[in-house]
C-alpha positions, 0 to 999 in steps of 0.5 A, a space after each residue: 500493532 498500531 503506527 507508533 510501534 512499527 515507527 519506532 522499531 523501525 527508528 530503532 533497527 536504523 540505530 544498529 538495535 535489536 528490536 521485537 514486536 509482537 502481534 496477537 494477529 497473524 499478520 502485522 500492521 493492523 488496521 490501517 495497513 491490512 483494511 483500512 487507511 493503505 489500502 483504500 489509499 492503494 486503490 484510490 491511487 489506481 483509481 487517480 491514474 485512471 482518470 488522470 490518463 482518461 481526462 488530462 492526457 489527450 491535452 498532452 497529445 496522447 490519444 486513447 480510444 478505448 479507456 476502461 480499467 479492470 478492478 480485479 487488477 486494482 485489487 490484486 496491486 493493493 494487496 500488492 501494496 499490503 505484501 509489500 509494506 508487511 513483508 518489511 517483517 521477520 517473522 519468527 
């Protein structure tokens, strides 16, 4: 399904309609959603935060002695995202 499709069902439930979409994949959202465009976003968000506290926040005060990540964390909040924004769906 690309962008154009899930818009519009959308804008169409918003209007009281009944509406179908229908995926010849076993998941919903296509690219962008499950490889492409939200993830990458999801991790580079993660990615923005952690240098954001490492780098900016000691001239607000906050002190951190120890910065490190863990990117399996990272992973597991993107498909977090995934989970989310797929499970928008009703799948019958």
């Amino acid at each position: 399904m690309v962008t154009a499709g899930y818009v519009a069902a959308i804008r169409c439930a918003q209007n009281g309609l009944d509406t179908a979409i229908i995926e010849s994949k076993a998941e919903f959202g296509g690219t962008c959603l499950n490889v492409g465009c939200i993830p990458s976003k999801a991790l580079l968000d993660s990615s923005n935060k952690y240098y954001q506290a490492k780098e900016h926040f000691q001239s607000m005060e906050f002190l951190f002695t120890e910065q490190s990540f863990d990117l399996g964390t990272m992973m597991t909040r993107k498909d977090d995202v995934i989970k989310k924004l797929t499970g928008s769906y009703q799948v019958y």
